[in-house]
Structure formats: C-alpha cells, structure tokens
N, C-alpha and C positions, 0 to 999 in steps of 0.2 A: 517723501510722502508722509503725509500727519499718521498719527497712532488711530487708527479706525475707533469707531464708540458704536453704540447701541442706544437708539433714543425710541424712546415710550411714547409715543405720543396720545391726547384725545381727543375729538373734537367735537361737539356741541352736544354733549354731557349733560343730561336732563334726569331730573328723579323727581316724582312725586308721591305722596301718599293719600288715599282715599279719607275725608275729614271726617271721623265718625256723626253722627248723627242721631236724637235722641228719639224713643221707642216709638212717640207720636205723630214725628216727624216721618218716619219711615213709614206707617201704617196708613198712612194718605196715598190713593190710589192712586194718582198724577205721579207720585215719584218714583211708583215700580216701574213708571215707563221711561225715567231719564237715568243719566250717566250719572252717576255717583260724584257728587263735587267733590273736588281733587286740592292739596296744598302744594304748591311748587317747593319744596325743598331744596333744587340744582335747580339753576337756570342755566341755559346754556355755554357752557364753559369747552373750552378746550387750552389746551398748553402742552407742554413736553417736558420727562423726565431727561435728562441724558448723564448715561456712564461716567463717572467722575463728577459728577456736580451732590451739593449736598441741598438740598430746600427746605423752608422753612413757610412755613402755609400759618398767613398771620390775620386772623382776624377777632372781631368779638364774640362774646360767646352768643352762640346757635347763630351765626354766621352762615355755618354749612363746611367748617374746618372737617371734621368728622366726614361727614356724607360724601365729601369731595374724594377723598382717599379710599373710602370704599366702595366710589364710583368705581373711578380709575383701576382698584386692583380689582374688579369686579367679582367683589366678598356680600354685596347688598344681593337680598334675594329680593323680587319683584320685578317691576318694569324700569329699566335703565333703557334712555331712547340716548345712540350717539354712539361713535366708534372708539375703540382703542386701538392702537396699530403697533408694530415693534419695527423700525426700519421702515416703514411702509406696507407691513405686511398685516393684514386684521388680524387678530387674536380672540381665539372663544376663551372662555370662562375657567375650561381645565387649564386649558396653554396657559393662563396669563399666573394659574395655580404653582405652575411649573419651573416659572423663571422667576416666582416673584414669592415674598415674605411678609406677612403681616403681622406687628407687633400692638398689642390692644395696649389702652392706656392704662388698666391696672391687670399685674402680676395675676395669671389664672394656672396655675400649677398643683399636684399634688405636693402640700406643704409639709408630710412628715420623712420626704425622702429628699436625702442631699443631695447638693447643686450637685455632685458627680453622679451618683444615682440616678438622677432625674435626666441628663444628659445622655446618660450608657442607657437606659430606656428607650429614650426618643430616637439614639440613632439606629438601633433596631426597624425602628418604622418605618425611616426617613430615609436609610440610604439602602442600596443596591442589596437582596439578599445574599447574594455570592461573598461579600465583603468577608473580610475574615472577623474573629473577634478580635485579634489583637489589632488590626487597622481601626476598630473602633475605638478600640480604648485607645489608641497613640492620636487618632483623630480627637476626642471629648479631651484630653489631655492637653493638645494645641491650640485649641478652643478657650479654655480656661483659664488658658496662662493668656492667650491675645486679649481679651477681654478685662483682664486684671482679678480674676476670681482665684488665683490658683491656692491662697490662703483659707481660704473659707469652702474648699472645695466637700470638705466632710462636715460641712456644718448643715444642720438640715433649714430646709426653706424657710419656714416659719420664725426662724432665729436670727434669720439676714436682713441687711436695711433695706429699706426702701429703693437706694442704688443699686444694692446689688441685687436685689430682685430684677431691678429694670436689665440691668448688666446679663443676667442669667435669662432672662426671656431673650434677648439678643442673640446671649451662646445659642439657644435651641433652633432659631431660625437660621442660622451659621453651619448648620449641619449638612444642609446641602447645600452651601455657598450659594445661592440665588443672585441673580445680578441687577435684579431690586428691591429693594426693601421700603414697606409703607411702616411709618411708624405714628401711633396716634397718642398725642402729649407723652412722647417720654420721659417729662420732667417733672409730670405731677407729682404732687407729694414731695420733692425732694429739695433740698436746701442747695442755696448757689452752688456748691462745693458737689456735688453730686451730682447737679446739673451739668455741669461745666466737665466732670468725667464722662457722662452717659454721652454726652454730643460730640466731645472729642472723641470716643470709640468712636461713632458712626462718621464723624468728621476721617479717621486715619485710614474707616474703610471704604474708603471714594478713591483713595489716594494710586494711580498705578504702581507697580512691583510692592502688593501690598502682601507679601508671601510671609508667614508667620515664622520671624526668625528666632527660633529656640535652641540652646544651646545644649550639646545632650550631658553634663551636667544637672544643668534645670529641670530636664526631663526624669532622667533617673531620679531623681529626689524626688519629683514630683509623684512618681508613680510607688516611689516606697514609701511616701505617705498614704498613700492609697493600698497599702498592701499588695499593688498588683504583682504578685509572683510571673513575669513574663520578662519574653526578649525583646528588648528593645533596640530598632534598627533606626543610627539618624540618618535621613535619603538627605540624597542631594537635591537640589531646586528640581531637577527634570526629574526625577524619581519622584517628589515630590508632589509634581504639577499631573502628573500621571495618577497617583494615589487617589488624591482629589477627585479630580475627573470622573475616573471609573468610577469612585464610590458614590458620587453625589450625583452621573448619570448627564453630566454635562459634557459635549465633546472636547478634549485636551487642549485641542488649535483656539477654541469660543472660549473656554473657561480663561487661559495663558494672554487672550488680547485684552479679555476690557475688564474696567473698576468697577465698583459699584456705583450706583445710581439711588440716592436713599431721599426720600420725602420725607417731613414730618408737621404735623398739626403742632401748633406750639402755643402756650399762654402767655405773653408777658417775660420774654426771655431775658438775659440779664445785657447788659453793655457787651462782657465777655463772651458769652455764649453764643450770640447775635454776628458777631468777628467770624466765629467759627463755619455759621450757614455760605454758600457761595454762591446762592440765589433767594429770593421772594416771592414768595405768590401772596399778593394780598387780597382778601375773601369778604364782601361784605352781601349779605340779605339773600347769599345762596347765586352770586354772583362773582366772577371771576374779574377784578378791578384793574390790575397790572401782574404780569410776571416777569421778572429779568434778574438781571446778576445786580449783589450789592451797589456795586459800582455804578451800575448802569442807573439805578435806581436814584441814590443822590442826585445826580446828574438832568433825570427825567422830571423829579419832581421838583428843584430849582428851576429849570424851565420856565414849569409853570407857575412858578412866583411862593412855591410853599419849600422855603428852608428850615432845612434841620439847624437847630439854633446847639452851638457848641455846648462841650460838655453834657452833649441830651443824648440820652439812650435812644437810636435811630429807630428800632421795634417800637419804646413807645411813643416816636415822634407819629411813624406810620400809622400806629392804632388808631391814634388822637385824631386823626387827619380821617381817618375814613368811618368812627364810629360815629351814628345819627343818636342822638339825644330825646330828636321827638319824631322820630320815623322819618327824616324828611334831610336828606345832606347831601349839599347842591358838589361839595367838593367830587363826589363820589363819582355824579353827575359829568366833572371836569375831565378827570381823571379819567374814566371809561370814555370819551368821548377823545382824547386825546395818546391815548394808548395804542400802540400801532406794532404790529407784525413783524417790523425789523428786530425784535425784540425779543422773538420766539428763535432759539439757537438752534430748532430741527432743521431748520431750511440750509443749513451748513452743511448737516451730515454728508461723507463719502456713502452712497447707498452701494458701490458694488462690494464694497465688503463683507455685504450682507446678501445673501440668499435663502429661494422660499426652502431649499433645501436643507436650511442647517434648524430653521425651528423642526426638524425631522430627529435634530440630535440634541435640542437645548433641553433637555429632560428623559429620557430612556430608563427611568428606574425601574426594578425587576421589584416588586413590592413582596413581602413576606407571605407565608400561606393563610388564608384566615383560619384557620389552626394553630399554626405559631402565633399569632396575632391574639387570641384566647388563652394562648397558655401563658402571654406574658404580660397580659392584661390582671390576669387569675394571679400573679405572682405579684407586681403592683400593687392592687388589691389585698394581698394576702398582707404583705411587709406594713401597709398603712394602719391596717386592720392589727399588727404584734404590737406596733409603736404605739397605740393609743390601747395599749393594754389596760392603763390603768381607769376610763370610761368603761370598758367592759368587763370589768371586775368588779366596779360600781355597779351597774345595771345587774350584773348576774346577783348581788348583794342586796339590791332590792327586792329582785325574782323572788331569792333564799327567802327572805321575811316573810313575801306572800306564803309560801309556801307551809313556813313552820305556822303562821297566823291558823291555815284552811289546818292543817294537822291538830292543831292541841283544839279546834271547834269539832272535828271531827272522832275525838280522840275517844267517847265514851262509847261510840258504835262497838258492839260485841254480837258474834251469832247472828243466825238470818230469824229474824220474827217478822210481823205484818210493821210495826215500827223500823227497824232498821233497814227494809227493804227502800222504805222512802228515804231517807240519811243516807246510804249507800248511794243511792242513785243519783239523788239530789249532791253528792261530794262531788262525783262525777262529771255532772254539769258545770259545776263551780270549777272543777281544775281543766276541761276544757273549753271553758268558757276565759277562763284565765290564760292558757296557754296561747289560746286565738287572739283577744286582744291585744295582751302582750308584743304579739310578733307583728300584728299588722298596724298596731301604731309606733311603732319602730321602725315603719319604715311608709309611713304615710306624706313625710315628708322628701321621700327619697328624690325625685326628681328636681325637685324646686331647688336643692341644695348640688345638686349634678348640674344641671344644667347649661351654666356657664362654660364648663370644662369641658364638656359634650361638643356645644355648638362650637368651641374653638378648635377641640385638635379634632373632630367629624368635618367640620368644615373648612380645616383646611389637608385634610385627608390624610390627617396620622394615619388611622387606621378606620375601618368600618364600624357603625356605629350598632349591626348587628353583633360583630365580633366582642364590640364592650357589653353588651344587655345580656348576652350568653354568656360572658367572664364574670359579670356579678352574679349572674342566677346560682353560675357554679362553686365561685367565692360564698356563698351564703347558705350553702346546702349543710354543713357541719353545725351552723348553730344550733336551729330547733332541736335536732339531733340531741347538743349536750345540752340545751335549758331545759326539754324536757326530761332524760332522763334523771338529772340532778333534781329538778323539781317535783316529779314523779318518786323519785327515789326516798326523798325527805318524808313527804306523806304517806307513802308505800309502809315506811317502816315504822310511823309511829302508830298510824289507825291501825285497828286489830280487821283485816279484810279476811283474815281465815284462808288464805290463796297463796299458792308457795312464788315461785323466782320465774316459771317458765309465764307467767300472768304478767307478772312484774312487766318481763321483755317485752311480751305482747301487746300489750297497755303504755305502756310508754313508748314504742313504736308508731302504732296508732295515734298516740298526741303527736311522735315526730313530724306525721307525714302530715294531719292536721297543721302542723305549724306550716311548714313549707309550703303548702295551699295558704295559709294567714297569709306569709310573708308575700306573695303573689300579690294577695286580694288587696293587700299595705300599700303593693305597687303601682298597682293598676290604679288607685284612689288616688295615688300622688301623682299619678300622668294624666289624669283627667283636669285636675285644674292647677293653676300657674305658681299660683301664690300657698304659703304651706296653713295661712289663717281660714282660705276656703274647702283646702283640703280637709282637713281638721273638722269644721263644721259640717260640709258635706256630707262626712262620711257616716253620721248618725242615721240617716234615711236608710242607707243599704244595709247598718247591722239591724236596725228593726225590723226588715223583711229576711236575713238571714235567720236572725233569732227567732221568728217566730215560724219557720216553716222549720226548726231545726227539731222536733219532735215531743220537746218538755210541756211548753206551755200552748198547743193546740195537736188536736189531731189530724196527723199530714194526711190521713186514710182520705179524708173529707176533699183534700186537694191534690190526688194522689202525685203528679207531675212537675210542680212545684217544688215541691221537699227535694228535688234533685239539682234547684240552683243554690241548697242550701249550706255550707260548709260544716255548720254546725250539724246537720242530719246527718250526715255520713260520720262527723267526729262522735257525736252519742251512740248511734248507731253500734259502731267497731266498738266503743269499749262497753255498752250495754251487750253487747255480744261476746267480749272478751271476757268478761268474769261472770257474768250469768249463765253464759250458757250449757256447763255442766253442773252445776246447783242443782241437784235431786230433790233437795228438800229443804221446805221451808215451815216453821212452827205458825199454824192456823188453829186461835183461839175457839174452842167447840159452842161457844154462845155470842160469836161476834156476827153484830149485827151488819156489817159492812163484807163486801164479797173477799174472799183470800187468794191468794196468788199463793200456788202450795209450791212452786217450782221457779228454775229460774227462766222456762221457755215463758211461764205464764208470764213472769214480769216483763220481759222482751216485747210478748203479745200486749202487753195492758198499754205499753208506751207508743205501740203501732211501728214496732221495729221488725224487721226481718230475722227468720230462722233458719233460713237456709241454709246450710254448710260453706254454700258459696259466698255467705254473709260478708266477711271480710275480705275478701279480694275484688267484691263487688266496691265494698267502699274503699279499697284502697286506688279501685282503679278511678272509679268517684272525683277523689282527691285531686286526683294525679291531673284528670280531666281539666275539672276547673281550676286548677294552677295554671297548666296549658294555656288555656280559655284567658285566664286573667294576665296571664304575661303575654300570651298574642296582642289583644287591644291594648294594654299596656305600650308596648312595643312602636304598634302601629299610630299610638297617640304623640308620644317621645318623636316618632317619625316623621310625624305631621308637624309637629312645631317645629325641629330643628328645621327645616326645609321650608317654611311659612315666615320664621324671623330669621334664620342664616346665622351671619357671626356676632349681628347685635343683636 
C-alpha cells in the first residue's frame, strides 16, 4: 500500500480588485447607480499542492505569481470567488491558518533581537501553552541547526545576510511544523550561492523521514553557546515524534505520515536551483498556463513542437515561451488550450486515508493568555528599546539643549512683580508646549513604521493585535515620565521660581502625564494616514485647534466646552495651578496704569483657568481621558487597515 499524502487542492480561483477612479468621475450621478468596475487580477485557476512535491510558480513579473499564493493560502483579505479543499474536504480561512505557513518575500522581523531570541519569542506564540520551557528551547535549538543557522545563532538580525534572514523566516514558520508552506520569491536579493541553500532547505523539507537528526554533542555545544543553563534530554525518534506533535498541536499518527508540501513564486531561478523544484506552475496575465512535474513538463512541451534547446536553463526557456512582448502571445494561447487534467496528480490520491475527522486534530493549539501575550510583547519591546540605546541618548541630548536653551532665556526672572508674572507664565507655556510636541512627533510616525510587522504576525495569528497596542502603550509609559522630569529638572534649577522640591514633583508630574496624552495624540495622527509624509503634514491642522483652545492665546471662557478637547488647556491649566496657586503676593506698582494681578488666584483668573482645589485631578483625569480617546480610535483605525489590506 503507497505512503498516504495530503493534497491542497483549488479550483477556479478568482480575485479581483475594484479600479480606483478619479473624483469627477465618481461624482456623475449614473455611476452611483452601477457596480464599481473591477480588474481581474486571478482568473480562474485551480491545481494541487501535494505532500512531498516542492513547486516552483514561474511567471513574469505581475503575472499574478504573488496573488496566486495568497489565493491559495487564503492570507488576501477581500473577495476570493473559488474553493480550497485538503483531501477533498473544504477548508475556511482559520483551518487553511492552521496547517499552513506563509513566508513573505522580504525579511519582516524585530532586527535588534537574535536569530535565537527571536525564535524563543515566537515559539511562545505559536506552540501549545502547556509546553514546557525547556521543550522550547530544545525545539528553537533543532530548528537552527536543521536550517543551517546554528553559527549565527547570537548574531542579531540586522547583522545577518540576506540568506540567512530568508533561512531564519523559514526557522519561525518551522515552529509548528505546518504541512504546507507558501513561500513568496524566496530568493530575492540573494546571490546563486544562497539561493541554491534557501531551496535546498525547503527542497530537504518535502523529503519523507525528514526527522531532524542532531547528535547530542551538537546539541550540548549548541546550547552552551547559548548560555542555556538546562538539562538536556536526546529523545528517541518516537519520543521525538510525540514532542513535536503535542507541541505544535498536530495529531502524532497525521504529523509521523506526510512530508511537506512547499510552493513558491520564483524569478529567474538558476539551472541548479530549477533541478531542485519537482514540479511547475507556469502563470501568465493572472492565468494558470500548465502545472505538472519537471519531467512531465519537458516532455508536454516537445509535444507541442517548442524544445528546450541544450545547454538552456529550462525556467528561462519556459519564461521566454510564455512572456507577451506586446500583450498578445499566441503560444500562451497553445499551451492552455492543450494542457489537460491528466496532469493534475490529486486525482491519484488514496482519499481514505483521510478523514473529516482528523482536520478536528490537524491544529489544536492551546494559545497563551492575552496577558502573557502583553507581558511578552512588553519585554520584546523593552529589549529592542536597551539595544538601540544609543538613538535614545541621542534624542534625550537633544531634549537636554532645549531645555538649558528655555533656562539661560528664562534665567533673569527674579520675585513675583506685574513683569515676571508674564516670563513666568509665558516659560510655562513654552516647556509645555515643548514637552507636547516633543512626544507626539516622536511618534507620529509610529504606525507607518509597524505596520508591516503588524499585518504579518496579526495576520497570521501570533498573537492579537489588541494584545500588541496595549504592550506598547505600556512599554512607553516610562519615557515622558523621565524626559520630563530631566527636562523640568534642568530649568527648575536654573530659573530662580522662588518654589521648593514638593512644586518641582508636582509640575513635572503634570508635564508627565501631559506627555503620555502627547504620545497618544502622536498615535492616533500616525494611524489616521498611511504614509509618515501625510502624517507629518496633517498633523499642523489639529495642533492649531489644540493651541488655540489651550488657554494662552484666546479666552476658552468665550467657548467654554471646547477647551476640553484641548491637551494643552489641561497641561497650562495643572501647572498654572501648580505653582500659582499659593502666591499670596504679588508687587503691584501704586501708579500703573494697566490692571494688577496682586495674587496668584488672580493670575489663574486673568488666564480663565480654574480654582478649584479639585483643579488638578480634574485635569489630570482630563489627560488621562483623551489619551483613552486618542488610543481607542487610534486602535480602531490600526484595526480597520490591518483587516481591509490583510498580509499585503
């Protein structure tokens, strides 16, 4: 009886996308009443993956190599018309998540944590939470050495080639052994020699009894480069195939029969490389032209009178054969017209090997809490955040300048008179006017630079994408904290304020919690638009409506309910409060002809700020609000795009 397999099948595979249309166009009353003209991107396509075969998806560029693969893995978010099946049996979108791995065509990873770090991270995510930690680490450990990374394994990402970036996106989808793998140009970028290592990995992992044989030796060594102080146990094959299993959520009997099953988009691959694929899909104008094995392929297209002329790399006999020059290639015409079904190797499959019963087992992972999921998003975060120390020592050394710049301008204010009350006040606005901008153009680009990273591991369901938005809020809650009081601190001590330490706290508090609302309001701007050049621009509109309801330069009295979307009103506010408001006295010249402000309630009143005792907990809850405010739609925008464009 043959080795049973597991075959992917799809069939008549369609994707389109809506053709934008310009603003005149659309404004013409006849086309609110029709369908939105559409571009065919997939025409209807179907074929099959099967277990043990490796493919090679060859066409020219925007062919629809791309589209085709994330047809198939069903990672395209929109309308996908057409089936995917496993064995015969349909698969929805989580399921096909489950058994299957998507590799993009460039490296999207956190780059200041190394290939083992970055791997003892992921499989956190990714496998079973009952797992122990030491099966993780002996699992990232077997991983590294199969792959050929186990040299570079403490080198951080940023510092690795090009292959082994590809090599290390491989390890991470390896973690829970999937038993298919889409991979999109893994060879980009990279020189024959790296090419030819990336597709032999994925070429060895087709291959059946493909059990990762490491000798414990190799192992030990491996892991006392890695410092890891633990016991390490080498299992036997069945101990082995069991570890696996459990951890990765796949059942022991389904994981132990079949190989993998690996696609890939490929450009222009070499002579050698091309040896390595055991099948072709060739793809032209978002159409599915032939698929069959090497072999079969020679053979199909002599046939029809078009030979591979010796010596000739086969891939680019094929390209040449089916790339149109002027939109118009009759061969393409041939070829589809004489491509036939015996061809398509599902029709072999043993189907009882397969029952609707075991997709009930082909994935069962016990996923982490979204709790642990924040704390180890937060520590991620944190580690990327020490490693690029030396940008935030930069940045904090910029801060510093402002800071001593606003001091030595500030520096001859002495005693309260009718002059220093405006210099005092006016310093105020300027440090937290400073303070605000600061934090929220620091991070106005925040999303446009996430992104990427976002919509891969969200979309392919590392972890929840609430779980990472709430690990940065809380990874960023320390900073304002120490810019402000370092920067508060600097001017504190050289302007003569006349006010001791307990002011100090209370005033650079109040800029903290200001910042932490900035850094929000930073947020919320970079998840409104895509690109960090409209960010940037955009975001002048909304400080000229903060600025000016924020107390200085208009009186909010005039528009009393306004001044409450304003960040800046609650930041003047608190610290016109914080240091005026026990001022008993102030020197009012006995022949000024201009009104005096003899105390410090009057200056509060002059600026149309509140007296209240409750003064400060008013604005700090204020603050707190519209952070809230600005990271919910924040949140909900991040939301709406990752789910609107998916993985690309």
């Amino acid at each position: 009886m043959n080795k049973p397999e597991l075959c992917l099948q799809w069939k008549d595979l369609e994707y389109s996308v809506p053709i934008k249309q310009d603003l005149r166009t659309r404004l013409k009353f006849w086309q609110c009443h029709r369908k939105p003209e559409e571009l065919q991107i997939l025409r209807p396509a179907s074929g099959c993956l099967i277990t043990g075969n490796l493919i090679a998806v060859l066409g020219p560029s925007g062919s629809g190599k791309t589209t085709l693969l994330a047809a198939i893995s069903q990672r395209l978010r929109g309308s996908v018309n057409g089936d995917v099946l496993l064995n015969g049996l349909r698969i929805d979108q989580n399921e096909m998540t489950k058994i299957s791995s998507f590799l993009p065509q460039y490296s999207i990873s956190v780059r200041t944590l190394t290939a083992y770090e970055h791997l003892y991270f992921v499989s956190h995510f990714k496998m079973d939470k009952s797992t122990r930690t030491i099966d993780k680490k002996y699992r990232v450990n077997q991983i590294l050495i199969k792959v050929g990374l186990k040299d570079c394994a403490d080198t951080r990402i940023f510092h690795l080639s090009g292959g082994e970036k590809k090599r290390l996106s491989l390890a991470e989808e390896l973690i829970t052994d999937p038993p298919f793998i889409f991979c999109d140009e893994p060879t980009t970028g990279l020189d024959s020699y790296n090419a030819y290592s990336v597709i032999k990995t994925l070429r060895q992992l087709t291959q059946p009894g493909r059990k990762l044989k490491v000798s414990e030796s190799s192992v030990s060594a491996f892991l006392e480069s890695n410092n890891e102080n633990i016991e390490m146990k080498i299992m036997t094959p069945q101990e082995e195939s069991f570890h696996w299993s459990k951890s990765s959520g796949l059942d022991e009997d389904f994981r132990k029969q079949y190989a993998k099953g690996i696609i890939c988009s490929i450009h222009q691959p070499t002579s050698e490389v091309f040896e390595l694929f055991t099948h072709i899909v060739l793809i032209s104008n978002g159409q599915i032209l032939y698929q069959g094995s090497t072999d079969d392929a020679y053979i199909f297209f002599s046939k029809l009178g078009f030979y591979c002329p010796r010596n000739c790399n086969p891939a680019d006999f094929y390209l040449k054969l089916i790339t149109s020059d002027n939109g118009e290639n009759k061969c393409n015409a041939i070829i589809k017209n004489n491509y036939e079904q015996e061809y398509d190797n599902c029709s072999r499959i043993e189907w009882e090997y397969f029952g609707p019963d075991s997709l009930n087992q082909v994935n069962n992972i016990r996923k982490i809490s979204w709790f642990y999921q924040v704390y180890l998003l937060v520590k991620r975060i944190g580690i990327e955040t020490r490693r690029n120390i030396k940008e935030t020592i930069t940045t904090a050394a910029f801060f510093m300048i402002t800071s001593f710049t606003l001091a030595i301008m500030y520096s001859t204010v002495q005693g309260y008179n009718q002059i220093t009350v405006s210099d005092i006040t006016g310093s105020f606005f300027m440090i937290s006017s400073e303070i605000i901008f600061t934090s929220s153009y620091a991070h106005v680009h925040e999303f446009s630079q996430l992104l990427p990273i976002l919509r891969r591991e969200t979309g392919e369901g590392t972890y929840s994408l609430s779980a990472y938005y709430m690990a940065n809020v809380i990874a960023l809650i320390p900073k304002p904290f120490i810019y402000s009081y370092l920067f508060f601190g600097v001017i504190y001590s050289i302007i003569k304020y006349s006010k001791g330490f307990l002011t100090y706290i209370s005033m650079a508090t109040t800029l903290s919690v200001s910042g932490l609302t900035a850094i929000a309001y930073g947020t919320f701007i970079s998840s409104i638009f895509e690109s960090e050049k409209m960010a940037s621009e955009m975001a002048a509109p909304f400080d000229l409506v903060f600025l000016v309801f924020g107390g200085i330069y208009y009186n909010v009295n005039a528009v009393p309910l306004m001044k409450y979307i304003s960040l800046f009103y609650f930041a003047n506010e608190g610290l016109l409060y914080d240091y005026w408001s026990d001022v008993t006295d102030i020197d009012c010249p006995i022949q000024s002809s201009m009104p005096c402000v003899r105390n410090g309630t009057d200056v509060i009143i002059k600026y149309a700020f509140s007296t209240s005792p409750l003064t400060l907990i008013i604005d700090y809850f204020g603050l707190l609000a519209l952070a809230i405010v600005f990271h919910a739609i924040a949140f909900f925008n991040v939301n709406r795009y990752v789910k609107k464009f998916g993985y690309y």
